[in-house]
Structures are given as C-alpha cells and as structure tokens.
N, C-alpha and C positions, 0 to 999 in steps of 0.2 A: 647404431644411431638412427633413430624418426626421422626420416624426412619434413620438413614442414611444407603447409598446405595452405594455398592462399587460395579462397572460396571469390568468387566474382559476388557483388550485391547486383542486383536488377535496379534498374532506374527506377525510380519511384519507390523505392523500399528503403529499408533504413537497416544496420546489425549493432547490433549490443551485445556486449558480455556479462551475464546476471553468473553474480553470485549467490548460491545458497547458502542459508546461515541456520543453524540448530541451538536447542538448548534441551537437554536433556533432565534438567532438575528446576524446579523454583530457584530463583534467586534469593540469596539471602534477606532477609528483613532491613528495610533502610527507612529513613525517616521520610513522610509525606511531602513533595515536591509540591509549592504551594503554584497556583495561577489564578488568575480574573477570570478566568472560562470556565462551563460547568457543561457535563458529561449528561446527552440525554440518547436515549435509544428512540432511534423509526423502529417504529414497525411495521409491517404487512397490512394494507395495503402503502406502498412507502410514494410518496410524490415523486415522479420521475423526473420533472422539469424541475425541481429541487434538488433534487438528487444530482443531476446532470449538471447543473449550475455550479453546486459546489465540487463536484468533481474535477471539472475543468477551472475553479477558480484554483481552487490545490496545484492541478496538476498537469498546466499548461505550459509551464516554462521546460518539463522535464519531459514533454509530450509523451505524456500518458496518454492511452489509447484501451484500456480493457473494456471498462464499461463502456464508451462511445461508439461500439462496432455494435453493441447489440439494440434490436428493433426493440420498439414497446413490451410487446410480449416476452421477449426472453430475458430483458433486464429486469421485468418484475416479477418473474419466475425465478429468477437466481437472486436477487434481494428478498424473497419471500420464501425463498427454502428454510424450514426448520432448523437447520444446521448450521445458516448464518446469522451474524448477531452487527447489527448496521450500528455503530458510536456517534456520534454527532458533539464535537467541543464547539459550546457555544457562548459568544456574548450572555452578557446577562438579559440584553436585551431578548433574545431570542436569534441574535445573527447569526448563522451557520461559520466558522472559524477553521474545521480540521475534522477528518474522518479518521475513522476506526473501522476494519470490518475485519470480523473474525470468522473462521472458517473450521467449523467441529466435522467437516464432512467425513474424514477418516476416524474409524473410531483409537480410543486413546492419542490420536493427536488433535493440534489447533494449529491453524497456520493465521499469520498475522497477512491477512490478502491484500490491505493498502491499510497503509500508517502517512499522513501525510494533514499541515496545517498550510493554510494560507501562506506567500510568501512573505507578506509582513510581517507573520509573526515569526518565522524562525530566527534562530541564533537566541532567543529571548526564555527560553528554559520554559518554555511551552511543549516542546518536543517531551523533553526528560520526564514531565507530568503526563505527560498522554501514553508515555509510553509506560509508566509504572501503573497507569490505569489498565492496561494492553496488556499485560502480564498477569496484574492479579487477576484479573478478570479469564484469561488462558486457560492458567492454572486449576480454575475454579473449575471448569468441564462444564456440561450438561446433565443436566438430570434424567435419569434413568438410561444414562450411558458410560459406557468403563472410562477408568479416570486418566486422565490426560499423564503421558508419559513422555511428551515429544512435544515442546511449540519451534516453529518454524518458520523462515521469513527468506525472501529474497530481494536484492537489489539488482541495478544493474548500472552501468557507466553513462548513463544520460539522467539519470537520478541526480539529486543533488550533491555536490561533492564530499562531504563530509557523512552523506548516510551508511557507508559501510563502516567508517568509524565509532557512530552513531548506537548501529547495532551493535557490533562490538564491545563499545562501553558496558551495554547493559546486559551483558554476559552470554549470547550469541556467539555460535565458533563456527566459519567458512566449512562449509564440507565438500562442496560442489561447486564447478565453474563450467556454465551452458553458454556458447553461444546462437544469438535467435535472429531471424532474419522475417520483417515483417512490413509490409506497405506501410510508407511513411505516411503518420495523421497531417502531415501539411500537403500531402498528393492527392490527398481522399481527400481534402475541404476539409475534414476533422477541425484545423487551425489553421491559422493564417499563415502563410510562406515563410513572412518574418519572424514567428516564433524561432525559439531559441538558436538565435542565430551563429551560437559556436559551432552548431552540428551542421554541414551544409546540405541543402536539400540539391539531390541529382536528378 
C-alpha cells in the first residue's frame, strides 16, 4: 500500500488538480448547434489590451492566470506564433463574447489551450456551438503539416464546475490527473482579493 502525501501550499500561492482529456478520432457528425454569436479570427499583430480585456472578462471568476503573467512582448510572441489560431465569438455587434485558441504546436496534434465564453453567457448552449466549432476546426490541421491525430484539452478544479462534464459530453476521455501549484492571481494584484471567493486566498 502507497503511503499518501500531503504537500504544504506556500502562502500566496494557490494548488489545483487539472485533469487531462484526449480524443483520439473526430467526433461523429451531429447537427449544427445554432447561436447569436459569430466566430472571427485575430490575427498577428493581435490587440493586447483587447485581448487581455477579454481574457479576464472570460476568466476571472475561475482565476485564470496564463496569459496575464506574460509582458508585452511574450504575449504577442505566443498569440502571433504560426502554430496558434486566436477564435473570437462575437456579438453581432462586433462585442468580444468567448475565446478560442488553438494550439497545432505539436505536429499531428491540436490542443484546445482556452475554451471559455463570458459568464453571462454560459449554461445558454453557447458553449456546445463554440465547442463544435473547436473540433471542426482541430480536426481540420494546418496546412503543409501531418494531419491531426490527437485533440486535447485540460481542466482543472477552480474551472467552472460542470467543464469536466462539458468536455466529456463531447467526446474527450480523462487520461491524466496533474496537480500544480502556482502564485495565487489575487497575491500578484492579477485580481481583486474578492474574486472567487469559494477558493480562499492565504
């Protein structure tokens, strides 16, 4: 029998348990998942104060933190690699709604690097369309590069509650469970203290 092992957190940091999820084939063909938002791509050179705006409107409550750690130059070094594909669901009006970014950096895979809409909109079957766009789109590969044999995605336990079921649905299987340990974004000023305040800040 394993002993089990209780790790100490630092003060000011925060631990999560992401799970990895795989899908190994296209999903079968299903009928188009209607919505009032329309799917546009940034590209290079990408707004950063744009970018960053909608970042944290997505993914403040689940305090996200990837893109917010990086300066000027490295977030539009890595939004502006070849390899990535920035989505944008938007109002009709042109209002930023929910991101998409896809990740061909490995060849024959795509990893689905943040899937995430506004909090207003969830539960409203905005998800399920952004995500059938997130697949076709996976599946489809890069040009003049070997075809995608592996999409992939991760969650983790400060995510929204229903996102591991989420992926799930749409045909994604758990392969991996990492736990990570990382300066809490309400220590670093990233967000305000009160954010999500189930998780408590130490």
């Amino acid at each position: 029998m394993v002993a089990s092992r209780v790790i100490a957190v630092p003060a000011g940091h925060i631990a999560t348990i992401v799970t990895c999820l795989e899908m190994r084939e296209p999903p079968a063909p299903a009928l188009p998942v209607k919505s009032a938002l329309k799917l546009e791509r940034w590209t290079a050179p990408v707004d950063l104060d744009r970018y960053r705006a909608l970042f944290r409107a997505i993914g403040q409550p689940w305090l996200w933190r990837g893109r917010l750690v990086l300066d000027d130059a490295a977030l539009a070094a890595t939004l502006g690699a070849p390899t990535l594909e920035v989505l944008v669901a938007c109002r009709r009006d042109g209002t930023p709604q929910g991101l998409l970014e896809l990740d061909f950096a490995d060849d024959g895979q795509c990893e689905l690097a943040y899937v995430g809409l506004v909090p207003e909109l969830t539960g409203r079957g905005h998800g399920a369309w952004l995500m059938g766009h997130a697949l076709k789109r996976a599946w489809q590969g890069q040009p003049n590069r070997p075809p995608i044999t592996r999409v992939w995605v991760h969650t983790c336990d400060l995510d929204h509650p229903g996102a591991l079921a989420f992926y799930q649905r749409h045909g994604f299987r758990p392969y991996e469970r990492l736990v990570e340990i990382y300066e809490d974004p309400r220590a670093s000023g990233l967000y305000p203290a009160d954010t999500a305040p189930g998780v408590p800040l130490l």
